[in-house]
C-alpha positions as CSV (number, residue, x, y, z in Angstrom):
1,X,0.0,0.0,0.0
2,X,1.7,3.1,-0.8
3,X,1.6,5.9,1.9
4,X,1.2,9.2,0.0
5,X,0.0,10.3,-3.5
6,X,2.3,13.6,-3.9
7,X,3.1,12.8,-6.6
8,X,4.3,16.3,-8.5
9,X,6.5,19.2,-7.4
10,X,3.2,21.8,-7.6
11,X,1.1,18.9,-5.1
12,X,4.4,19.2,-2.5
13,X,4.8,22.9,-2.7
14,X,1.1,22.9,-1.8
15,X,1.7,20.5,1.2
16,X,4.2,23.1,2.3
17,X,2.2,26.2,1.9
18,X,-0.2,25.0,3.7
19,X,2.3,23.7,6.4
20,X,3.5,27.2,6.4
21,X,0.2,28.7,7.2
22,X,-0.1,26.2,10.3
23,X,3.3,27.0,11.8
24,X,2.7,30.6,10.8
25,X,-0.5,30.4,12.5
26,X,-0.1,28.4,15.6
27,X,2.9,30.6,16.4
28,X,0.5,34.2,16.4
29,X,-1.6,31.8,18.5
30,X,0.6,30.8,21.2
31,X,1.7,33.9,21.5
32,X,-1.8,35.3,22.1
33,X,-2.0,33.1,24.7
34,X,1.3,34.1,26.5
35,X,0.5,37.3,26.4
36,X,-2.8,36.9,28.4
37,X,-1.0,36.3,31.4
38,X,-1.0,38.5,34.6
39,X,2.3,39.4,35.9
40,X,1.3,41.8,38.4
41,X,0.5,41.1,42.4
42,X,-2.1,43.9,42.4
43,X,-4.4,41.5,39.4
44,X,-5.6,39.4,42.1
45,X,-2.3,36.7,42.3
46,X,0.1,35.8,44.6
47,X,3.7,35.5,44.6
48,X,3.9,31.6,44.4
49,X,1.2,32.3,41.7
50,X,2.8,34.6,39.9
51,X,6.2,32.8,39.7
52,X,3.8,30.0,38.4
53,X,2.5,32.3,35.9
54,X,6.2,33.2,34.5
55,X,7.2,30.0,34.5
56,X,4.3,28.7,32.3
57,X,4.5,32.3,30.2
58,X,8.3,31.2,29.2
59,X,7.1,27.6,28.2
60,X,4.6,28.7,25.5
61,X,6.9,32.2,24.5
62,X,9.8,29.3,23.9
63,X,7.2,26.8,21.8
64,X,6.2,29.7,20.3
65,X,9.8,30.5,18.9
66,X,9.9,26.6,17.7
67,X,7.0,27.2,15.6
68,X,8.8,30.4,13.8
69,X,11.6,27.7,13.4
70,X,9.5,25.4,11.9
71,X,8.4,28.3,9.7
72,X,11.8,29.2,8.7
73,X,12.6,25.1,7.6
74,X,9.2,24.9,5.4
75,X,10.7,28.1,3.8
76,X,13.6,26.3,3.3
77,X,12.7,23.5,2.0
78,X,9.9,25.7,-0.5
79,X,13.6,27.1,-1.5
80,X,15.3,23.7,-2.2
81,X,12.5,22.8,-4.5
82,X,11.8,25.7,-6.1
83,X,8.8,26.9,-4.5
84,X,7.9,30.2,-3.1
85,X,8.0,31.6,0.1
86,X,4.7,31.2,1.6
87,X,4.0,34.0,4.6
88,X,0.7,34.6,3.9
89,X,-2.2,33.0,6.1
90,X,-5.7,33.3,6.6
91,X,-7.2,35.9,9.7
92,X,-8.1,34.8,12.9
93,X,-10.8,32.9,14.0
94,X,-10.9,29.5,11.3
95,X,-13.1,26.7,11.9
96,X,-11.5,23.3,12.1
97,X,-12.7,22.5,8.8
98,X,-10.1,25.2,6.8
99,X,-7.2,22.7,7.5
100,X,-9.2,19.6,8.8
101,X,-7.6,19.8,12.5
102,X,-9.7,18.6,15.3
103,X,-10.2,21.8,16.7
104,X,-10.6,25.6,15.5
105,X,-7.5,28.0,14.7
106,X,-8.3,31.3,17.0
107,X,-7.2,33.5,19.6
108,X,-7.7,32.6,23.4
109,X,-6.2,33.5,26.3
110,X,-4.0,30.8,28.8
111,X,-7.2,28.7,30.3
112,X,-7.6,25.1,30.1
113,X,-9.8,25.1,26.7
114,X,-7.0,26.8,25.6
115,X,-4.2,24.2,26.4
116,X,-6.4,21.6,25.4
117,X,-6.7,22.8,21.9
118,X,-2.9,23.3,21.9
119,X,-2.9,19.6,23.0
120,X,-4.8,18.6,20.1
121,X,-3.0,20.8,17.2
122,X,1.0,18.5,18.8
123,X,-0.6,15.4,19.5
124,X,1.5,12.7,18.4
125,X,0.5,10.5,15.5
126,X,2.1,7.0,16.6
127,X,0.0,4.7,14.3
128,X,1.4,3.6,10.9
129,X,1.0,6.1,8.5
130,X,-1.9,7.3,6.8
131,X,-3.1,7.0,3.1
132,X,-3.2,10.5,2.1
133,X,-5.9,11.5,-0.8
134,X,-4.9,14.0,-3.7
135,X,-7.2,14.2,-7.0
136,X,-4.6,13.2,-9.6
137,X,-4.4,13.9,-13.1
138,X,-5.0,17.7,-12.7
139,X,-2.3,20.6,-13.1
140,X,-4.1,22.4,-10.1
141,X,-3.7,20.8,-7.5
142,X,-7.2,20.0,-4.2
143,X,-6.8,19.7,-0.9
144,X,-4.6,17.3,0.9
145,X,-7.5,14.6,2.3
146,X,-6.0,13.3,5.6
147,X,-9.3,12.7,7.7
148,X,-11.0,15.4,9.9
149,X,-9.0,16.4,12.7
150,X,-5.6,15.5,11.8
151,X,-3.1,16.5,13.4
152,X,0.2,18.5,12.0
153,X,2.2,15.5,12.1
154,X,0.1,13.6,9.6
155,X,0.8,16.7,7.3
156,X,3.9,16.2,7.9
157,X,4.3,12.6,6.9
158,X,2.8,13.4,3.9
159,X,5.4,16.0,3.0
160,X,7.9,13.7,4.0
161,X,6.5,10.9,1.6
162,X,6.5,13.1,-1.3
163,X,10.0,14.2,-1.4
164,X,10.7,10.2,-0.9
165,X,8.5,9.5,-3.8
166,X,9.7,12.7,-5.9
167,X,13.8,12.1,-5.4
168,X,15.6,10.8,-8.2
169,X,11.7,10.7,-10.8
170,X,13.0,14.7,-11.2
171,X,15.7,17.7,-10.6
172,X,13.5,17.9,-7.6
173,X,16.1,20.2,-5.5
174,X,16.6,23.2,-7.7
175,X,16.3,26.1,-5.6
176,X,19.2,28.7,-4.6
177,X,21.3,27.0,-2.3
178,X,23.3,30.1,-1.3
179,X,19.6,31.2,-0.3
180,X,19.0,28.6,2.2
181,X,19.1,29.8,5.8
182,X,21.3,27.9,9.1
183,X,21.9,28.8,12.1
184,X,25.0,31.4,11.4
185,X,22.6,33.6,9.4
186,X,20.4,33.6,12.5
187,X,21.7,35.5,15.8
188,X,19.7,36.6,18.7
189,X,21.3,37.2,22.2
190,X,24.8,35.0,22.8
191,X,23.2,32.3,19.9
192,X,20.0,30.6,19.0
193,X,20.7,27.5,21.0
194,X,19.6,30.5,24.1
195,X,16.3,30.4,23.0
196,X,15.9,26.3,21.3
197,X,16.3,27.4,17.7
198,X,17.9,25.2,15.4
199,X,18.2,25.8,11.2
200,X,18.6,23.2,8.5
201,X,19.7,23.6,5.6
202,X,17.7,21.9,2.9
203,X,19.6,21.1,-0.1
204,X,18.9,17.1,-0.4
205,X,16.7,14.2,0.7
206,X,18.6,13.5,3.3
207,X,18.6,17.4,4.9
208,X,15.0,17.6,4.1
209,X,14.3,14.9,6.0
210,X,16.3,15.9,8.2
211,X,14.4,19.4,8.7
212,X,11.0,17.4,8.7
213,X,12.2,15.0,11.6
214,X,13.5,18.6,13.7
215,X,10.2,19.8,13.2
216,X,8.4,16.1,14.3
217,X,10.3,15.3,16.9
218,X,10.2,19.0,18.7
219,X,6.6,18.8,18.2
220,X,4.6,15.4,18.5
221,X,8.0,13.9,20.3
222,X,8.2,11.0,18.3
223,X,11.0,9.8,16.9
224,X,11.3,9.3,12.9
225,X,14.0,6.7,11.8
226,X,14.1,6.7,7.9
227,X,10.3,7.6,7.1
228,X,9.0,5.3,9.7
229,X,8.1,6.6,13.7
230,X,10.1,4.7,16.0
231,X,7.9,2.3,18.6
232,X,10.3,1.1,21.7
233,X,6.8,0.3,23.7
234,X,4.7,-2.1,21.1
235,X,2.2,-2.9,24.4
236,X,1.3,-0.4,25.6
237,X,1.3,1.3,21.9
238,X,-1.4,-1.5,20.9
239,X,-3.4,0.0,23.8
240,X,-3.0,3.3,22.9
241,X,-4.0,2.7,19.1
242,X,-7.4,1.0,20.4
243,X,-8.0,4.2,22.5
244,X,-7.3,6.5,20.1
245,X,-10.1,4.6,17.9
246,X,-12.4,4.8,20.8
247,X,-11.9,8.5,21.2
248,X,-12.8,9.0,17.7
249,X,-16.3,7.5,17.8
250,X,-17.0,8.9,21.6
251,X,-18.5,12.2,20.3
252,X,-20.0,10.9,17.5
253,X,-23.1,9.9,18.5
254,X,-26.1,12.5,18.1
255,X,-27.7,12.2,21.7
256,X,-31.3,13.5,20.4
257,X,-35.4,12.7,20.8
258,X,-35.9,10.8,17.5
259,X,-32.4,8.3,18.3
260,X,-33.2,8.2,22.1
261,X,-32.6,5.9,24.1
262,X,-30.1,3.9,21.2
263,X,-27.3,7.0,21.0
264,X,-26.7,7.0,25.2
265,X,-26.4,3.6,24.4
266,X,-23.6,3.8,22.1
267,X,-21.8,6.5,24.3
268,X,-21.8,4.3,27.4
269,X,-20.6,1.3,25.3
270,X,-17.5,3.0,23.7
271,X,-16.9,4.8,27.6
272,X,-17.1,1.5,29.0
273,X,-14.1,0.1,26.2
274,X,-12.3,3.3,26.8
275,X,-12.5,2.3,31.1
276,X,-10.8,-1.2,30.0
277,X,-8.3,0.0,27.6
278,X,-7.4,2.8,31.0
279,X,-7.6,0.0,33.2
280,X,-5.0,-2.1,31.0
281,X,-2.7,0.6,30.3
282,X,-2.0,0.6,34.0
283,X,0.8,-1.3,34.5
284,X,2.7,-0.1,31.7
285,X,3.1,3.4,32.9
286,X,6.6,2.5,34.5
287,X,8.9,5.4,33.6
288,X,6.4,8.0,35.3
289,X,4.7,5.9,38.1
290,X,3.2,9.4,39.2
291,X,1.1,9.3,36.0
292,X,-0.8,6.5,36.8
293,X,-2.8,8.7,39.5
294,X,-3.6,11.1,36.6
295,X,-5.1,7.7,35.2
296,X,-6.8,7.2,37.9
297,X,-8.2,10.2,38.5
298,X,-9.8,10.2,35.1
299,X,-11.2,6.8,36.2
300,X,-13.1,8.6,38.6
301,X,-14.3,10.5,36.4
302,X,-15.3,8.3,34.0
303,X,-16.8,5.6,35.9
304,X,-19.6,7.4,37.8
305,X,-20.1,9.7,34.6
306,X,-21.0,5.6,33.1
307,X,-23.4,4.6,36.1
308,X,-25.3,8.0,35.4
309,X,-25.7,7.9,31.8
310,X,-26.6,3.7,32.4
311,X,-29.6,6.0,34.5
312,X,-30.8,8.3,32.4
313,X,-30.6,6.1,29.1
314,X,-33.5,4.0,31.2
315,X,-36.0,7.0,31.6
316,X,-38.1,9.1,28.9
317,X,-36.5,11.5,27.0
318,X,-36.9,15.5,27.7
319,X,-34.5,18.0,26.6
320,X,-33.2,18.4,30.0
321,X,-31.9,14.8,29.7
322,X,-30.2,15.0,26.6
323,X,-28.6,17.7,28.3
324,X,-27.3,15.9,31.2
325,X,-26.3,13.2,29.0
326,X,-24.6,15.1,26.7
327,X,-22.7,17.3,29.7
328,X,-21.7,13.4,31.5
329,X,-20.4,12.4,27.9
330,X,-18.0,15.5,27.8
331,X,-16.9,15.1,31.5
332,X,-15.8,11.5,30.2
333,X,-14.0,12.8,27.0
334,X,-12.4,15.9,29.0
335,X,-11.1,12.8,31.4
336,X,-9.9,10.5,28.5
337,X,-8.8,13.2,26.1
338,X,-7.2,15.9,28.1
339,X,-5.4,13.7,31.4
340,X,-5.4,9.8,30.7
341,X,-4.4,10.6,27.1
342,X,-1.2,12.6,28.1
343,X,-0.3,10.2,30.7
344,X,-0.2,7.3,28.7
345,X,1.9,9.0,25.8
346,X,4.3,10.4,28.7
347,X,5.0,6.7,28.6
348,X,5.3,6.2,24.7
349,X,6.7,9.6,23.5
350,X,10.5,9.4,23.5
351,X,11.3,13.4,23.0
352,X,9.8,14.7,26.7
353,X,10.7,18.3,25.9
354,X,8.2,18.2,23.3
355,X,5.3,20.8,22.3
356,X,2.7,18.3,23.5
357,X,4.2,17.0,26.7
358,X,4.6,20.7,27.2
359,X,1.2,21.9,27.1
360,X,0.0,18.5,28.8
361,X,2.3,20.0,31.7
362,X,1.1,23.3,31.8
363,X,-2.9,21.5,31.4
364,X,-2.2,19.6,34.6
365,X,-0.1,22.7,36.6
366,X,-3.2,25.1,35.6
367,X,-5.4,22.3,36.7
368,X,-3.9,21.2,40.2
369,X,-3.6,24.8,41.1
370,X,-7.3,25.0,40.4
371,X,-8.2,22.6,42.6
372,X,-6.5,24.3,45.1
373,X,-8.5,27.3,44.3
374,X,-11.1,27.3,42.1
375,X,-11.3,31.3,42.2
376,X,-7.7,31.3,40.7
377,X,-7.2,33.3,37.4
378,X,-3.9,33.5,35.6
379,X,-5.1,35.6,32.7
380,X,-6.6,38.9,32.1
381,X,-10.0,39.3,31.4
382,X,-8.9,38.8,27.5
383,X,-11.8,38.7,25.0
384,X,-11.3,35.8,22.3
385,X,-10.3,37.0,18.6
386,X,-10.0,40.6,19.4
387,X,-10.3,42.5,16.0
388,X,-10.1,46.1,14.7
389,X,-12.4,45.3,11.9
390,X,-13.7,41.8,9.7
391,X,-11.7,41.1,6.5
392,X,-13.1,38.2,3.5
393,X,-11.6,35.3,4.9
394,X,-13.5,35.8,8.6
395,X,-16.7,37.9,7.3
396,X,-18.6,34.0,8.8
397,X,-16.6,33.6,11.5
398,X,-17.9,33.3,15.2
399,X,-17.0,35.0,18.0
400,X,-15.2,38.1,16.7
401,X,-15.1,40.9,19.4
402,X,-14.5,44.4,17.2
403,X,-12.5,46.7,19.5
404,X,-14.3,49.8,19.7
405,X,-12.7,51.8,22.6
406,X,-10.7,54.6,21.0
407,X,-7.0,53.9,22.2
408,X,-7.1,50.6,22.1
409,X,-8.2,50.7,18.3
410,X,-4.8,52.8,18.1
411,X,-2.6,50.8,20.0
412,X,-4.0,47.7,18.0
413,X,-3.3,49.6,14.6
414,X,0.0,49.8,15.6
415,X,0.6,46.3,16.2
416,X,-1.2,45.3,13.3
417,X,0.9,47.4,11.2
418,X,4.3,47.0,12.9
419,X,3.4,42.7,12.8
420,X,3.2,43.4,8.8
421,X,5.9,45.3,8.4
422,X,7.9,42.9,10.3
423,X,6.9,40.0,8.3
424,X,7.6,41.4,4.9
425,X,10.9,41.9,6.7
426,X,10.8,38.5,7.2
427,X,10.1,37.3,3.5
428,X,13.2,39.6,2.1
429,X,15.3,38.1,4.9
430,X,14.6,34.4,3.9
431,X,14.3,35.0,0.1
432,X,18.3,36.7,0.4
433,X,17.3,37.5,-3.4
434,X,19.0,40.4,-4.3
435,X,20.3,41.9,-1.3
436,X,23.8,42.2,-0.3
437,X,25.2,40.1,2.9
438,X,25.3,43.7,4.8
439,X,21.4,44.4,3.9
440,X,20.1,40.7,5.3
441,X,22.1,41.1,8.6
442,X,20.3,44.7,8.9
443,X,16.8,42.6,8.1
444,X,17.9,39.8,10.2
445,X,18.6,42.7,13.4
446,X,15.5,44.3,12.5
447,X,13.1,41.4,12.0
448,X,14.8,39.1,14.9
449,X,15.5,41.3,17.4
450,X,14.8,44.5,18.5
451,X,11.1,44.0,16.7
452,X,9.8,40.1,18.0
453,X,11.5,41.2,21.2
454,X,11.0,45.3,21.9
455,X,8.0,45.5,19.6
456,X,5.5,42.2,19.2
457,X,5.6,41.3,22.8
458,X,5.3,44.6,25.2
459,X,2.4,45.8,22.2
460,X,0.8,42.3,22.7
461,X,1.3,42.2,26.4
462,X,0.4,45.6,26.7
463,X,-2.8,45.4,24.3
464,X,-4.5,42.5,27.4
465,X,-4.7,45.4,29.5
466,X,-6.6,47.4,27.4
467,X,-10.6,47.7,27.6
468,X,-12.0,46.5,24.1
469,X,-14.9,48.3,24.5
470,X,-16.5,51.5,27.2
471,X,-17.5,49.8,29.9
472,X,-19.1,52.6,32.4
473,X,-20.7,50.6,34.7
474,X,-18.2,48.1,35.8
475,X,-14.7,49.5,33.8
476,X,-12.6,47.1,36.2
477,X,-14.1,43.8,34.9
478,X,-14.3,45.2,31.3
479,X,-13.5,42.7,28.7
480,X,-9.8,43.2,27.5
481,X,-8.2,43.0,24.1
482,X,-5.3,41.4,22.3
483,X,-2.8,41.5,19.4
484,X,-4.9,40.2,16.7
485,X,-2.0,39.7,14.0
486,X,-4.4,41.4,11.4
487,X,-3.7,41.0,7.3
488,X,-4.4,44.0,5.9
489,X,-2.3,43.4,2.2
490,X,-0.6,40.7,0.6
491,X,3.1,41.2,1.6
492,X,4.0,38.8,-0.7
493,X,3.1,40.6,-3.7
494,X,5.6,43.5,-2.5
495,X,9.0,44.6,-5.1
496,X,11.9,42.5,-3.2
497,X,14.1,45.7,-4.9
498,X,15.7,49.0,-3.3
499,X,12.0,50.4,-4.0
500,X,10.8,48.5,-1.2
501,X,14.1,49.9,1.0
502,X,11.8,53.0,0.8
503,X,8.4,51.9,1.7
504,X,10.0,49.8,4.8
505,X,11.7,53.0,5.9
506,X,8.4,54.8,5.4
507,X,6.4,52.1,7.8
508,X,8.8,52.2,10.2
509,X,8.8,55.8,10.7
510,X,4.9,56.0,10.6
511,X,4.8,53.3,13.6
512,X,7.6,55.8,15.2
513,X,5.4,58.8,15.0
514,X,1.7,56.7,16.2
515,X,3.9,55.2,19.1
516,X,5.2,58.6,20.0
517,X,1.4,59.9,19.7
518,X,0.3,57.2,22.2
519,X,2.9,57.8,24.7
520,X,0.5,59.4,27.3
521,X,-2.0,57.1,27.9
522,X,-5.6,58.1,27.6
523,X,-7.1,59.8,30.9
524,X,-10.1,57.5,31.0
525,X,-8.1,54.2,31.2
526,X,-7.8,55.1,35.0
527,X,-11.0,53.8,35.8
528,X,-9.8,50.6,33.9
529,X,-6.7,50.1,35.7
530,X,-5.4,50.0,38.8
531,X,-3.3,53.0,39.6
532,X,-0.1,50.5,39.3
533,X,-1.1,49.1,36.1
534,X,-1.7,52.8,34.8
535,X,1.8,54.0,35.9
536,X,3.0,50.4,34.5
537,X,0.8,51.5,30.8
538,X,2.9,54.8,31.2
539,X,6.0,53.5,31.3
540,X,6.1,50.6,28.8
541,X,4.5,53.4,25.9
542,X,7.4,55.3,26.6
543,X,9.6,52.8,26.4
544,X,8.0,51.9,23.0
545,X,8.2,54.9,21.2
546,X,12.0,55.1,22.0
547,X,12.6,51.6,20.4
548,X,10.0,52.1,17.7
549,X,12.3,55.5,17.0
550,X,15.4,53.3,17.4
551,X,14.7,50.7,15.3
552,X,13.6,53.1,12.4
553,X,16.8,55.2,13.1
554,X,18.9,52.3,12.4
555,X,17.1,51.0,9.6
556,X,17.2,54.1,7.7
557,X,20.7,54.8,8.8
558,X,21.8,51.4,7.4
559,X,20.3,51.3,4.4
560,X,21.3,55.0,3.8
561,X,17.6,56.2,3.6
562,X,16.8,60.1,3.3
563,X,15.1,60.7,7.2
């Protein structure tokens, strides 16, 4: 049986593009989340808390960097084969169905919904691989058919198959090498090791696979030998594989008047095999014996969440007990999905310092500190998929919040337009087309660092303090808002000549002149903030204009622009 049907160089650059738009994505997204995060005593934390709070803040800030690594190996692998770079990516929010993942691509502050959807985007594919479907025999190339709610793994596999499959049938690896990107070209801080960044260059089959099993294995935490994943625990992996299957048919089940009593029946029969498979995976969690209790715990979930729907199955139906059932048959997924899951691949996954060990971790810190106090809140009152307006691609989408207070709108502009600015920065840097070796380390020190660093994060931070709307009836609890990482124009259709020099000298001195205009706070945010957090607003837009103005001094400066 073969295992992919990428079968031309248009079908793989495809695969990559939209491999792209999921690192591009998921890295906006993390960061979203990060920036949620209280960091002052005086928002209703504690100092354990609030060490807590940093400590999980660096965790996602540092997956969040892996994922513009990833980013920077798909655009060098589109490079190797001839491909273009691909920056460009749909707005936030996207329903689940735009790249068939299991859940939604959107913008939500640090909660447990929110690492569960992580969880689901790096979960670890560690069945065989896939059959992946392409319609062949066309120059333009459909949609990569996986199965709904694939993970980015599977995507991966699929790339990895097609430059298997494409090697040696054509001049597959064409592109510039002298274009490719490493780790030399990249320098933040003392090195990129510092902050877990690590740059192939793609040149071959061997270094793209080699770029595709960085990206894997920092990821899902499997480990790729050849084309195949590595299984070291074949029991307990048989186990796992039944579950999975379980877990896929749990939710399936319409629990409705015209199916009733027939669908509970279905859900407690697949909860009852996902109990057993639990049960047997027991004595197989050796390497983290604590796990087991997270096991078990989820057993206690699961079990009386079985004895109640075995209840209500037996009486009439009435909307109220569809409800009930449907509430018990999420308490049992929530169980198996988001705690037994993770503690059964803490056992399988060989790579612990992966993304989806990660945000398992952070799931069960978040939770146990819960339990501890229910009333705890480690984010601001962020809303989800803060927006300054609605563009094509989201005019459908669900739960947009429009920012409407007037300095927030501002603010938000500005990061909007300094996050595009930044990326066609970004597409110049990678292309190296054209450019002398002293222009890309200017774009590498602007992009890199001072503008992810100085810029991107104290506006994102800074923008979840913000009210997103008047609130003059309660302005403390007032909802907040949130770097949205807009598209506004396709950077990718931008001259890559000394003509665009001029319009990136231009941006960067109109994002000097709003960030000097918002340096004093508007008067009104008082009754929004504490008077800390006001002084705090004060300071940190100060300290933004006079990087903003920095990094457009030494941008102009280096490329010898008329100021």
């Amino acid at each position: 049986m073969e295992k992919t049907t990428i079968k031309s160089r248009e079908e793989l650059i495809y695969a990559l593009c939209e491999a792209a738009e999921i690192e591009h994505g998921l890295t906006c997204v993390y960061l979203f989340a990060a920036f949620s995060m209280k960091n002052m005593l005086d928002e209703g934390i504690d100092e354990i808390q609030q060490d807590k709070i940093r400590n999980w803040k660096s965790v996602i800030t540092r997956v969040a960097r892996q994922e513009m690594e990833h980013l920077g190996l798909v655009c060098n692998m589109l490079n190797a084969i001839g491909g273009p770079l691909h920056f460009n990516r749909p707005n936030f929010p996207q329903s689940k169905d735009y790249y068939q993942t299991a859940v939604d691509m959107a913008l939500s502050k640090f909660s447990l919904n929110t690492m569960a959807s992580f969880m689901a985007f790096e979960k670890p594919d560690i069945t065989p691989f896939d059959n992946y479907g392409l319609n062949l025999g066309q120059i333009v190339p459909t949609p990569i058919v996986i199965h709904n709610g694939h993970t980015v793994q599977e995507l991966y596999e699929a790339i990895l198959n097609g430059f298997i499959y494409l090697d040696g049938k054509i001049e597959l690896f064409i592109g510039d090498k002298a274009a490719q990107v490493n780790d030399d070209d990249i320098t933040v801080g003392f090195g990129n090791k510092e902050f877990g960044i690590t740059m192939v260059k793609v040149t071959n089959l061997d270094t793209a696979k080699a770029a595709i099993k960085e990206i894997i294995e920092q990821g899902e935490g499997v480990i790729l030998k050849g084309d195949a994943v590595d299984d070291d625990n074949k029991e307990l992996t048989k186990l796992y594989e039944d579950f999975d299957v379980q877990m896929n048919t749990l939710n399936v089940p319409v629990i409705a008047e015209n199916n009733w009593p027939d669908a509970v029946v279905q859900v407690i029969t697949i909860s009852k095999k996902i109990k057993v498979l639990l049960e047997r995976s027991l004595p197989y969690i050796r390497q983290y014996p604590k796990n087991q209790a997270v096991i078990n715990q989820a057993l206690s979930v699961i079990i009386p969440s079985v004895g109640e729907l075995e209840k209500i199955g037996q009486e009439k139906y009435s909307p109220d007990k569809a409800e009930k059932a449907n509430e018990l048959r999420a308490a049992i997924n929530n169980a198996a999905l988001n705690d037994a899951e993770g503690a059964i691949l803490y056992e399988i996954v060989v790579e612990k310092e992966c993304h989806y060990l990660k945000f398992w971790d952070l799931y069960q810190g978040l939770k146990n500190e819960l339990s501890k106090n229910p009333h705890f809140e480690p984010s601001r009152n962020v809303a989800d998929n803060p927006m300054l307006r609605r563009h094509e691609d989201t005019m459908n989408s669900k739960n947009v919040n429009i920012v409407e207070y007037e300095y927030t709108r501002n603010v938000l502009e500005l990061f909007n337009a300094g996050y595009e600015t930044m990326v066609d920065i970004l597409i110049i840097f990678f292309a190296n087309d054209g450019i002398t070796a002293d222009e890309r380390t200017l774009f590498m020190n602007t992009a890199f660092f001072p503008f992810m660093t100085m810029f991107i994060r104290p506006v994102g931070e800074i923008l979840t303090m913000l009210p997103i709307a008047p609130d003059k009836e309660k302005p403390m609890n007032a909802l907040r808002a949130g770097g949205s990482f807009e598209y506004y124009i396709n950077t990718a259709l931008m001259p890559r000549t000394k003509k665009e020099w001029v319009y990136l000298g231009e941006r960067l001195q109109e994002l000097a002149v709003l960030s000097k205009a918002l340096q004093v706070p508007a008067e009104d945010l008082r009754k929004y903030l504490p008077e800390s957090g006001y002084r705090f607003l004060q300071e940190q837009m100060k300290f933004l204009y006079t990087n903003v103005n920095r990094i457009w001094e030494n941008f102009s400066l280096g490329m010898n622009l008329k100021k």
